[in-house]
PyMOL Python script that loads the backbone (N, CA, C, O; Angstrom):
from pymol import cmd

cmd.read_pdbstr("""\
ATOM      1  N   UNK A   1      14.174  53.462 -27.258  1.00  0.00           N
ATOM      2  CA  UNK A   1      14.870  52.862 -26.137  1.00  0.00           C
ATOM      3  C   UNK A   1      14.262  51.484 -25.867  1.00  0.00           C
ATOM      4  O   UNK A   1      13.079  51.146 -25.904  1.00  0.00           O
ATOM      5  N   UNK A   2      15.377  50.760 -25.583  1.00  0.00           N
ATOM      6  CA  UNK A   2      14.618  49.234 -25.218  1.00  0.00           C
ATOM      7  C   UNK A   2      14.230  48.858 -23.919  1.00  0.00           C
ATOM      8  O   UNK A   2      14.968  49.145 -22.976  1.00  0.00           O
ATOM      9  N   UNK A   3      13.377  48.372 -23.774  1.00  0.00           N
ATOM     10  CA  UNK A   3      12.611  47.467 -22.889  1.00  0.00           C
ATOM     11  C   UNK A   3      13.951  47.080 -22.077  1.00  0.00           C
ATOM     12  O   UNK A   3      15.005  46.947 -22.700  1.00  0.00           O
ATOM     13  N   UNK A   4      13.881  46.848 -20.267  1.00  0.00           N
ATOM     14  CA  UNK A   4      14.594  46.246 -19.828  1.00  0.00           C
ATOM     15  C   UNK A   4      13.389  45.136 -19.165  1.00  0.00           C
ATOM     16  O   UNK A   4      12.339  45.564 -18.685  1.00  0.00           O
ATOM     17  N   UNK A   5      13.698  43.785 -19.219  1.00  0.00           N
ATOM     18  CA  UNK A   5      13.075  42.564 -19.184  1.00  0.00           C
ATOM     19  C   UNK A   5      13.103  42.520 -17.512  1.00  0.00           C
ATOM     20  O   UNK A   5      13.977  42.794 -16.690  1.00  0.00           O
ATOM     21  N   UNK A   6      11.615  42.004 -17.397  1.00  0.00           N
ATOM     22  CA  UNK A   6      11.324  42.142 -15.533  1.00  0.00           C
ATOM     23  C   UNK A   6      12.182  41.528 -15.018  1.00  0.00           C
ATOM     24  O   UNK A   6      12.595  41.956 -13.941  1.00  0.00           O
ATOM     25  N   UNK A   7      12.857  40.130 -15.664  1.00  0.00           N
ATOM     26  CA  UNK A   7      13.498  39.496 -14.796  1.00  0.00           C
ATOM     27  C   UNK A   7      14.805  40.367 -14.394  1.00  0.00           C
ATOM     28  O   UNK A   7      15.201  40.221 -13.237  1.00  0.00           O
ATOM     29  N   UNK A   8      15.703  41.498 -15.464  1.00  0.00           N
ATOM     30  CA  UNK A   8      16.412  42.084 -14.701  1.00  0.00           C
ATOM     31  C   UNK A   8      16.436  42.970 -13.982  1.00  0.00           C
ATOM     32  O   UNK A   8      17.365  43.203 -13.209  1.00  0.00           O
ATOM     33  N   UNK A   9      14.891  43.973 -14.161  1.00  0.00           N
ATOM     34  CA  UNK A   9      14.355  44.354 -13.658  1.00  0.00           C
ATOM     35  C   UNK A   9      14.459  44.458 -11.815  1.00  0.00           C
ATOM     36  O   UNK A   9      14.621  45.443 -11.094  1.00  0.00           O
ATOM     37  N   UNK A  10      14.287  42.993 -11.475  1.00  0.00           N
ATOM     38  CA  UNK A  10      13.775  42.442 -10.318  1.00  0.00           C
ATOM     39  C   UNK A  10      15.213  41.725 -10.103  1.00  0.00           C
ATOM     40  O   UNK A  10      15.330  41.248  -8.974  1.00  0.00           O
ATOM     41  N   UNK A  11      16.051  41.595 -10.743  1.00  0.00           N
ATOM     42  CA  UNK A  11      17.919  40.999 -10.173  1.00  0.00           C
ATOM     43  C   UNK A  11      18.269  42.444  -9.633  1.00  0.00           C
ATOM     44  O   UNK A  11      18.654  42.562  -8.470  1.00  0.00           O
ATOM     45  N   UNK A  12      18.141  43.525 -10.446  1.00  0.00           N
ATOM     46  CA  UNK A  12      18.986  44.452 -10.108  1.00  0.00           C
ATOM     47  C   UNK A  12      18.034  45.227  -8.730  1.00  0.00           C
ATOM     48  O   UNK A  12      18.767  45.659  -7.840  1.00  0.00           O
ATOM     49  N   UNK A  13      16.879  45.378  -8.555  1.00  0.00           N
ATOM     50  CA  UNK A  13      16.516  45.711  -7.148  1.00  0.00           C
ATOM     51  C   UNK A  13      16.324  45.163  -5.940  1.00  0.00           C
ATOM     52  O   UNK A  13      15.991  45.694  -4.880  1.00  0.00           O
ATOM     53  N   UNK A  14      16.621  43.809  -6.259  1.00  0.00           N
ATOM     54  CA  UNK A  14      17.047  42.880  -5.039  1.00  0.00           C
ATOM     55  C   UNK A  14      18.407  43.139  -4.902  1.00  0.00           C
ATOM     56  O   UNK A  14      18.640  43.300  -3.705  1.00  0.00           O
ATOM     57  N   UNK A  15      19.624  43.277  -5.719  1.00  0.00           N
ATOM     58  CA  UNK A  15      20.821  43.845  -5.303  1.00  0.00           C
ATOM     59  C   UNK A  15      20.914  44.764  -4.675  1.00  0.00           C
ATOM     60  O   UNK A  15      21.880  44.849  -3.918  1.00  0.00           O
ATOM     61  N   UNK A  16      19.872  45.895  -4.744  1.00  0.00           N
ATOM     62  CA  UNK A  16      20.033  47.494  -4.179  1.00  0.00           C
ATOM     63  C   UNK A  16      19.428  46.871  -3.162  1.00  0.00           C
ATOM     64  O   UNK A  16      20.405  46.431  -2.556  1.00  0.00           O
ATOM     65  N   UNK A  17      18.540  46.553  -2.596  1.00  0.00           N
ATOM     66  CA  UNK A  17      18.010  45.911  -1.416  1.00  0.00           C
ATOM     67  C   UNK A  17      18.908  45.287  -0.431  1.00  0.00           C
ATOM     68  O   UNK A  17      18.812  45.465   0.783  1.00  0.00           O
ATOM     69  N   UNK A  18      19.924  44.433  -1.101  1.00  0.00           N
ATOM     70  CA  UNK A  18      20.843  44.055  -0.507  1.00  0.00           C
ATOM     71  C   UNK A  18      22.232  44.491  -0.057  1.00  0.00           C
ATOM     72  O   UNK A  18      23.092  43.888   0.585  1.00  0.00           O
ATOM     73  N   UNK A  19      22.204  45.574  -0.520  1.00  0.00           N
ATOM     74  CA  UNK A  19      23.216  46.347  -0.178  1.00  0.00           C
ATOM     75  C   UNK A  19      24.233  47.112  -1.219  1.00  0.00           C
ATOM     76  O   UNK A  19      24.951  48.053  -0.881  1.00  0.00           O
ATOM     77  N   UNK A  20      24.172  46.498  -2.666  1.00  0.00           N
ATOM     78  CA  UNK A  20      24.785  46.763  -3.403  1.00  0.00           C
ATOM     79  C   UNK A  20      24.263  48.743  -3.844  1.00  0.00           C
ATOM     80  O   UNK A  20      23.243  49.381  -3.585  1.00  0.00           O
ATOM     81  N   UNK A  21      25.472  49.093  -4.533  1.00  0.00           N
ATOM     82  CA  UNK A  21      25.079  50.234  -4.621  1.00  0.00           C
ATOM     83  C   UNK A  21      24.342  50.780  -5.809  1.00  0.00           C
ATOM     84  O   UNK A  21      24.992  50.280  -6.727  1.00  0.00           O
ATOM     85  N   UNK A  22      23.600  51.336  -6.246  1.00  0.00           N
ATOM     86  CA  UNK A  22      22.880  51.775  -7.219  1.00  0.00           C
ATOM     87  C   UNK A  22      23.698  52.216  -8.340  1.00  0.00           C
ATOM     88  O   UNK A  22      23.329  51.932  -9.480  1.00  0.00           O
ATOM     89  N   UNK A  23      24.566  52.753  -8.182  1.00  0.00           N
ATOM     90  CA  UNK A  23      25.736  53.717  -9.468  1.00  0.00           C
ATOM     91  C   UNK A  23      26.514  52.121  -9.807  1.00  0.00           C
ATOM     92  O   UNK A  23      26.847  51.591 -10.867  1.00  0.00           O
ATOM     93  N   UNK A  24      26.575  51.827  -8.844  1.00  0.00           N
ATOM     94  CA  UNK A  24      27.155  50.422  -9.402  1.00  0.00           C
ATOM     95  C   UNK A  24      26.612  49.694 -10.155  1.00  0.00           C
ATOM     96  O   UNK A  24      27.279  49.698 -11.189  1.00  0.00           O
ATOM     97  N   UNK A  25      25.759  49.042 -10.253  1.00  0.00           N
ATOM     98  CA  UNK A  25      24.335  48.461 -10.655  1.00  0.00           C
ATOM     99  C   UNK A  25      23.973  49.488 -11.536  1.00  0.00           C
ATOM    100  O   UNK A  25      23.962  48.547 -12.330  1.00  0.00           O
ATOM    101  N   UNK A  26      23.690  50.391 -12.138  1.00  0.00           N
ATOM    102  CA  UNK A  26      23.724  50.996 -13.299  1.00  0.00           C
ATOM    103  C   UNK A  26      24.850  51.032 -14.321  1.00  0.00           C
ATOM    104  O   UNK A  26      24.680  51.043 -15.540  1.00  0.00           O
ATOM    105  N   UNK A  27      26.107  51.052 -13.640  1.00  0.00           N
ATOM    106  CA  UNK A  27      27.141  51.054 -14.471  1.00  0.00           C
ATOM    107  C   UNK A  27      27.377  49.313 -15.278  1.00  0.00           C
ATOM    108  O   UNK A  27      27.807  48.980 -16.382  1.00  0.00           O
ATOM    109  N   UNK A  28      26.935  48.643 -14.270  1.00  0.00           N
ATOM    110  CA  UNK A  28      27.619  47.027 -14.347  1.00  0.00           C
ATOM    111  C   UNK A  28      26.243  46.944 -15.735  1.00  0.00           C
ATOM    112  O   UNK A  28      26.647  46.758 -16.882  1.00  0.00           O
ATOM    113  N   UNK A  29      24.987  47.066 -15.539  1.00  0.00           N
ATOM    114  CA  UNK A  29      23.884  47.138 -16.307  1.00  0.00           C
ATOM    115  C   UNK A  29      23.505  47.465 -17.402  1.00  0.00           C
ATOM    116  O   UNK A  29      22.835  46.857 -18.236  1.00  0.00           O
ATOM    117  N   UNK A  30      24.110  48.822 -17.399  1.00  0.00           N
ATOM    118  CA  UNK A  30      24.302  49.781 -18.899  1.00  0.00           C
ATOM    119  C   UNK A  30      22.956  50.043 -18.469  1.00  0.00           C
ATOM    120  O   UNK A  30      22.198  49.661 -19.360  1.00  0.00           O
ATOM    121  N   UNK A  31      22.280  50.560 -17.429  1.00  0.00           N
ATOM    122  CA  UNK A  31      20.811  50.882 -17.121  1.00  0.00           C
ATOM    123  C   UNK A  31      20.632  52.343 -16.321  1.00  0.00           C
ATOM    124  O   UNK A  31      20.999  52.537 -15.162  1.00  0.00           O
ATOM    125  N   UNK A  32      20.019  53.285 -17.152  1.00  0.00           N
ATOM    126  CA  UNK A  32      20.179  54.731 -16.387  1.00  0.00           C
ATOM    127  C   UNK A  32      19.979  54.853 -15.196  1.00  0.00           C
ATOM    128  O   UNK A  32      19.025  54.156 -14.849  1.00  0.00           O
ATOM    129  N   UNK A  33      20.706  55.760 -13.890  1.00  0.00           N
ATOM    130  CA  UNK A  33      20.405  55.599 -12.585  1.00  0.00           C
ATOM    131  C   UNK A  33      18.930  56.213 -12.240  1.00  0.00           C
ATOM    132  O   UNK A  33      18.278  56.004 -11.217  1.00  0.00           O
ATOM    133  N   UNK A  34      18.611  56.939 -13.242  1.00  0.00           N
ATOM    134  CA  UNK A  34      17.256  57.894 -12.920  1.00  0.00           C
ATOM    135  C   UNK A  34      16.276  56.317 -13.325  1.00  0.00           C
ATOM    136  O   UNK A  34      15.270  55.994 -12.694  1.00  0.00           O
ATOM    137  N   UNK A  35      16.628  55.830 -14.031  1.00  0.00           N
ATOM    138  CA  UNK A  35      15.678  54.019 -13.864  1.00  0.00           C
ATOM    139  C   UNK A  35      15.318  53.663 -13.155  1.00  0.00           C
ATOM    140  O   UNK A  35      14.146  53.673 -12.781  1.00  0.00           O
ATOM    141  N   UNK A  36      16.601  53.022 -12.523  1.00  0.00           N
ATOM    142  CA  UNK A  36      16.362  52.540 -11.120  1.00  0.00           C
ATOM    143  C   UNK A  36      16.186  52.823  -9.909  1.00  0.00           C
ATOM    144  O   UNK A  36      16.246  52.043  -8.959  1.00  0.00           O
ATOM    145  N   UNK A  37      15.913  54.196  -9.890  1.00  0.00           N
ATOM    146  CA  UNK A  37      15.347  55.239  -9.387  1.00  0.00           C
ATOM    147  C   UNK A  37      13.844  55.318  -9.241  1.00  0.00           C
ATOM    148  O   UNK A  37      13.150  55.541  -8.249  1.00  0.00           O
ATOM    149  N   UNK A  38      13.555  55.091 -10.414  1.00  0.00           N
ATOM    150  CA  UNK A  38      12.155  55.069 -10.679  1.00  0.00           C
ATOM    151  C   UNK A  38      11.411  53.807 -10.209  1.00  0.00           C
ATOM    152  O   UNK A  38      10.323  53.733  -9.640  1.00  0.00           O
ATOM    153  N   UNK A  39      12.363  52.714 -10.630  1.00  0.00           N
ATOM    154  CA  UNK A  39      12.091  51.061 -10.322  1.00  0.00           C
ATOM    155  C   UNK A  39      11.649  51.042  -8.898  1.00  0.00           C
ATOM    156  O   UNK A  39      10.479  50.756  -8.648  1.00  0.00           O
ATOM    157  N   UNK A  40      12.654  51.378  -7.763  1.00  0.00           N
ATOM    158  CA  UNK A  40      12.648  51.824  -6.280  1.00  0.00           C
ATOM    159  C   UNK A  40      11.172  52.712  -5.915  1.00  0.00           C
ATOM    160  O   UNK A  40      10.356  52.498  -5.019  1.00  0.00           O
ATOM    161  N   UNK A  41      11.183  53.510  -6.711  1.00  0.00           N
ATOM    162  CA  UNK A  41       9.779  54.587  -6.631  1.00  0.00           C
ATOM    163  C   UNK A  41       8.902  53.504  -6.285  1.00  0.00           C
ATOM    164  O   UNK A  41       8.398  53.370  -5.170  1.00  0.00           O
ATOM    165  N   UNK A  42       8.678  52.505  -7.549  1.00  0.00           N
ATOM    166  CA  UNK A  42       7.002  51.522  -7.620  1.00  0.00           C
ATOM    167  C   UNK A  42       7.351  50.235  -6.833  1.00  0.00           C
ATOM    168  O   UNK A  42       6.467  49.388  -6.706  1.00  0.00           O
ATOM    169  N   UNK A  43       8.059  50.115  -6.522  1.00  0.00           N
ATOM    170  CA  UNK A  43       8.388  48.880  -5.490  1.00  0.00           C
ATOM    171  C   UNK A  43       8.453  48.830  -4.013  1.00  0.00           C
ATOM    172  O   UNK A  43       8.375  47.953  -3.153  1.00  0.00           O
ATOM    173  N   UNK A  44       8.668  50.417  -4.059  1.00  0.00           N
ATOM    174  CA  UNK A  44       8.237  50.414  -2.309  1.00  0.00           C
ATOM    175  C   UNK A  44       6.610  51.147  -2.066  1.00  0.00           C
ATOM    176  O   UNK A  44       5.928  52.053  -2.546  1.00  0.00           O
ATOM    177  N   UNK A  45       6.543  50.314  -1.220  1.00  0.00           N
ATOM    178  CA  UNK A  45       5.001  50.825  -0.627  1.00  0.00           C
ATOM    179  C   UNK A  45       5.337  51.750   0.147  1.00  0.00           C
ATOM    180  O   UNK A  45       6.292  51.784   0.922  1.00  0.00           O
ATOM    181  N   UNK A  46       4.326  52.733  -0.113  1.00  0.00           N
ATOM    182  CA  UNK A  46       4.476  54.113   0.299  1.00  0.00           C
ATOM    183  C   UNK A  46       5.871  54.567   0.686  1.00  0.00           C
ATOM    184  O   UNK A  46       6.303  54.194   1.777  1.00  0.00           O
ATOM    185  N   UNK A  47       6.303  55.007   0.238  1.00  0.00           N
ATOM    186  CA  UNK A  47       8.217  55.156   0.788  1.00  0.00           C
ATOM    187  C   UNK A  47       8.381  56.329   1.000  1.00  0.00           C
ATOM    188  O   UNK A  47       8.025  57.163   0.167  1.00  0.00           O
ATOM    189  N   UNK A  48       8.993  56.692   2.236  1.00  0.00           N
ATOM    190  CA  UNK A  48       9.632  58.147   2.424  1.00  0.00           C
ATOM    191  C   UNK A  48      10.135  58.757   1.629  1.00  0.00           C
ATOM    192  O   UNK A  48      10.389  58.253   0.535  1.00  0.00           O
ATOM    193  N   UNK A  49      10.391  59.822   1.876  1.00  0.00           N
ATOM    194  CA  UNK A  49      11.679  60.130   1.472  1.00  0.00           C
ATOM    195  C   UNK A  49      13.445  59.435   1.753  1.00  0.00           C
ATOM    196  O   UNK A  49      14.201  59.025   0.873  1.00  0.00           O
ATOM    197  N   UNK A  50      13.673  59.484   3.027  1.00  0.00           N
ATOM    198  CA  UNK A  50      14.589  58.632   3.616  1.00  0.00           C
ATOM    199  C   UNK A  50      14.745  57.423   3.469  1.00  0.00           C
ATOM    200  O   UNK A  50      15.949  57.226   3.309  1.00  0.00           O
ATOM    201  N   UNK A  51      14.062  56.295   3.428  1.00  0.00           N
ATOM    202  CA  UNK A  51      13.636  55.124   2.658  1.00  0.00           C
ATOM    203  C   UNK A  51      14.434  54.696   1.033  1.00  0.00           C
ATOM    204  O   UNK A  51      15.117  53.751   0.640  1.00  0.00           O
ATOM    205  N   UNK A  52      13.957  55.836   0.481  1.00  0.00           N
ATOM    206  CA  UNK A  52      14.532  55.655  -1.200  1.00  0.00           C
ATOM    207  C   UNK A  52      15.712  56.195  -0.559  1.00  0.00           C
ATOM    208  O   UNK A  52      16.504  55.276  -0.350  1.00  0.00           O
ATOM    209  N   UNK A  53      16.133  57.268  -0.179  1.00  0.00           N
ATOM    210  CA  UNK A  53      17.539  57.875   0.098  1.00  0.00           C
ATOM    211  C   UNK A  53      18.441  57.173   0.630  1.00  0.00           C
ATOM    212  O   UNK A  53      19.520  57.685   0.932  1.00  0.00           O
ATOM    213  N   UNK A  54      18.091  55.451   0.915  1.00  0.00           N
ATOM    214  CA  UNK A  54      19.317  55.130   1.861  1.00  0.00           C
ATOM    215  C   UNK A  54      19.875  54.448   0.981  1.00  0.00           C
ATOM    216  O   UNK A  54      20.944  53.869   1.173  1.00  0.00           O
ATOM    217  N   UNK A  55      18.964  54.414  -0.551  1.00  0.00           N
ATOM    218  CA  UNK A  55      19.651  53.259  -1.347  1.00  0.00           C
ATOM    219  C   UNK A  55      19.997  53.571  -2.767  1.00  0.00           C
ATOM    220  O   UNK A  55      20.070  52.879  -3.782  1.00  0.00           O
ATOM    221  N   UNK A  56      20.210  55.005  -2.474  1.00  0.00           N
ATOM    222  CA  UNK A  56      21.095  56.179  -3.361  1.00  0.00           C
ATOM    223  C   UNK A  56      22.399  56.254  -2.599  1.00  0.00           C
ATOM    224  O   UNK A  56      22.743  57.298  -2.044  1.00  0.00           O
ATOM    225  N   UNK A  57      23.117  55.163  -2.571  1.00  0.00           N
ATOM    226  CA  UNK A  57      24.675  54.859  -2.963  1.00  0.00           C
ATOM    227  C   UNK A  57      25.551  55.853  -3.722  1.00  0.00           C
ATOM    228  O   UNK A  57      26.718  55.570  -3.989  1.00  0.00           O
TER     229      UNK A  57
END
""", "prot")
cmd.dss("prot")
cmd.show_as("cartoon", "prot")
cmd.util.cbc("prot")
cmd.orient("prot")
């Protein structure tokens, strides 16, 4: 499996940040949702549960 490059990395979780939806942004990406899933995991400091859940679109 290939490498996805930080810079899109870091486009596509500033979109989820911004409101865009995650299934979307995986689909538009060709990038698994359990990814960016994971991406969300290491990018938030200490994160709830509810936190990650609001941006599971």
């Amino acid at each position: 499996m290939a490498e996805i490059a930080k810079e899109v990395q870091a486009e596509i979780l500033s979109k989820i940040k911004s409101g865009i939806p995650a299934v979307k942004l995986s689909k538009d990406y060709g990038v698994h949702i359990q990814t960016i899933y994971g991406w969300l995991r290491k990018s938030v400091s200490g994160p709830s549960y509810s936190e990650l859940n609001k941006y599971k679109n």
